[in-house]
N, C-alpha and C positions, 0 to 999 in steps of 0.2 A: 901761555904763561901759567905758573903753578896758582891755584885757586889762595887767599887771604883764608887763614883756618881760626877760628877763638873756639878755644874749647876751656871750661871751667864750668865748677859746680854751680854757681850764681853769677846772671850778668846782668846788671842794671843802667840805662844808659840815661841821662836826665841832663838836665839844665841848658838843653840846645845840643847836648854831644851827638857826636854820630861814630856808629860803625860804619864807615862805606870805601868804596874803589871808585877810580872816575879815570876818566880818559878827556882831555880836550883838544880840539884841533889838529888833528893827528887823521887824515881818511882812513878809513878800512881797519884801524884801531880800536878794538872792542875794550870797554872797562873789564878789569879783573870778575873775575867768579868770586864770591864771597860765604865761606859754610861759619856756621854757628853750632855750636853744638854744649846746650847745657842741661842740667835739671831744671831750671828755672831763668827763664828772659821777662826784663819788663824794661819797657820802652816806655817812658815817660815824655809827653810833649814837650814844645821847647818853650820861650822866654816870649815870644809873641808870635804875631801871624804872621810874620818875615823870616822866622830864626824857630824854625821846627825839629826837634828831636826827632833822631832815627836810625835806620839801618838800611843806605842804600847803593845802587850801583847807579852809575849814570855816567852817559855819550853824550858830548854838547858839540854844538858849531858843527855837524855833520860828521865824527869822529867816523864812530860805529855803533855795533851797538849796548846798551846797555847790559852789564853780566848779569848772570846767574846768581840767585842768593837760593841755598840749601837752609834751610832751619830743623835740627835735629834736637829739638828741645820735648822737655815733660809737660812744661806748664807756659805758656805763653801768655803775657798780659800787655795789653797796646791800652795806655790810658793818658786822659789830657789829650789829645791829639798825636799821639806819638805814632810813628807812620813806619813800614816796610817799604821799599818803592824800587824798582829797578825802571831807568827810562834811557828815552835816545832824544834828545832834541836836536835840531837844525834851526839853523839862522837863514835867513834868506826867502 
């Protein structure tokens, strides 16, 4: 599948939001690839320790695996907790 692309001069994500791809329940189903590309990223953490700001990819319930995230950025800023994360989890 074609990769999810944001391309713009400033991106700031905050208040729980996310950039992300996901795949669930689906075998052998990988989430999307994910590129970024700015002069300036900031990731701001989310609203508690349940409800985290971020930018990710992620495989649940044995899908597959979690995609690729490309960051083509100038200035990168992760504050508050605010997370990149690409995963695969499995149930069972």
């Amino acid at each position: 599948s074609a990769p999810v692309i944001v391309n713009a001069g400033r991106i700031e994500v905050r208040g729980g939001a996310e950039i992300a791809t996901a795949t669930h329940s689906l075998a052998g189903v990988n989430a999307g690839s994910l590129m970024i590309k700015a002069d300036e990223l900031t990731v701001l953490g989310g609203l508690n320790q349940y409800r985290q700001g971020g930018i990710f990819t992620k495989s649940t319930n044995g899908a597959g695996r979690g995609g690729d995230i490309r960051l083509e950025v100038r200035n990168l800023r992760l504050l508050e907790g605010g997370e990149v994360i690409t995963e695969a989890q499995n149930t069972g």
